[in-house]
C-alpha positions as CSV (number, residue, x, y, z in Angstrom):
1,X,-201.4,-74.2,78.6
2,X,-197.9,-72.2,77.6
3,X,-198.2,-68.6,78.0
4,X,-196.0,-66.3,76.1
5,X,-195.3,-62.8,77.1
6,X,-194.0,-60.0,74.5
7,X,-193.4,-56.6,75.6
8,X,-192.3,-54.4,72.7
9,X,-193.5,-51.4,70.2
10,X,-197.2,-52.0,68.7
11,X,-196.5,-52.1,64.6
12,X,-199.4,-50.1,63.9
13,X,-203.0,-49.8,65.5
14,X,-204.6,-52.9,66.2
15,X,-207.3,-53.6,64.0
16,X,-210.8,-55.0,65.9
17,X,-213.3,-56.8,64.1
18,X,-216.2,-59.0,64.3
19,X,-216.3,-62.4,62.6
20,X,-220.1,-63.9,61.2
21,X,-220.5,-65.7,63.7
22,X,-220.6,-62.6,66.4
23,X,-217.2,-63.1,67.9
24,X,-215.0,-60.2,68.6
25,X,-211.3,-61.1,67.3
26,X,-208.4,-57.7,67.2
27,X,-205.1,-58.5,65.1
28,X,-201.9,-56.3,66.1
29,X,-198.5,-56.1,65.5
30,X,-195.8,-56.0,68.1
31,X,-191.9,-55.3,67.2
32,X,-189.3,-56.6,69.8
33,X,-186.1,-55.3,69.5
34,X,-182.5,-57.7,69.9
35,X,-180.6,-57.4,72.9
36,X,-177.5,-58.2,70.5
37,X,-176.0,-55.4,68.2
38,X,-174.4,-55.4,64.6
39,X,-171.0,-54.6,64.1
40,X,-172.3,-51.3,63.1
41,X,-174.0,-50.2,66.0
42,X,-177.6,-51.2,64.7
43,X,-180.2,-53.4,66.2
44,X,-182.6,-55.9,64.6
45,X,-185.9,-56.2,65.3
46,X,-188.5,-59.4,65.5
47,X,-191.7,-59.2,64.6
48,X,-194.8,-60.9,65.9
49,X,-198.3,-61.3,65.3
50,X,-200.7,-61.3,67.9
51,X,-204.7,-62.2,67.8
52,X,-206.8,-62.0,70.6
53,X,-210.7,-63.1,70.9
54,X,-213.3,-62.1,72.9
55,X,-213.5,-59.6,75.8
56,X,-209.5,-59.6,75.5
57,X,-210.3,-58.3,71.7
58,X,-212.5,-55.7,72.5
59,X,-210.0,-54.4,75.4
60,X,-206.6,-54.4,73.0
61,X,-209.0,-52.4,70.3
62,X,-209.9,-50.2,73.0
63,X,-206.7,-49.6,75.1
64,X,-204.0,-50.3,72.7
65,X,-202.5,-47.2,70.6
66,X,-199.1,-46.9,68.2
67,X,-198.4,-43.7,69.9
68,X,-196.4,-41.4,67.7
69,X,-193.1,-40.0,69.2
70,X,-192.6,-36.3,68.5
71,X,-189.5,-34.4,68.9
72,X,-190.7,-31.2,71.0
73,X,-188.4,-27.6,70.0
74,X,-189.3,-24.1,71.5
75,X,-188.2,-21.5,69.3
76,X,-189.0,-18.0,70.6
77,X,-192.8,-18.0,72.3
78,X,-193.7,-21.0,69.1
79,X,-193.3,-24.9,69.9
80,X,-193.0,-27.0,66.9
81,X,-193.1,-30.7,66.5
């Protein structure tokens, strides 16, 4: 068996569901950026799509978040995001 491992940014949050036959399967998204840059100063990104079944389903719908990154400013006694 080939393994494959991708570590990267999840797309969105993965999306678990249960096919008619009772099997667990969870879909998610997972963006790996390019070590190489443009001649602008940009990067590209690849995207893949991952499916897992079973127990390993239920444990990526469970554990895996798209966290949101916030930009944190104190202004006086406030904090904003």
């Amino acid at each position: 068996m080939n393994r494959i491992f991708i570590i990267g940014n999840l797309v969105r949050d993965p999306e678990l569901r249960t096919t008619r036959d009772g099997l667990d399967v969870c879909t998610f998204n997972v963006a790996v950026n390019r070590n190489r840059k443009k001649a602008d100063g940009s990067t590209d990104a690849d995207f893949f799509r991952c499916t897992a079944w079973r127990e390993l389903a239920v444990n990526c719908g469970k554990y895996l978040a798209k966290i949101a990154r916030s930009e944190e400013r104190r202004v006086g006694k406030e904090c904003r995001s």
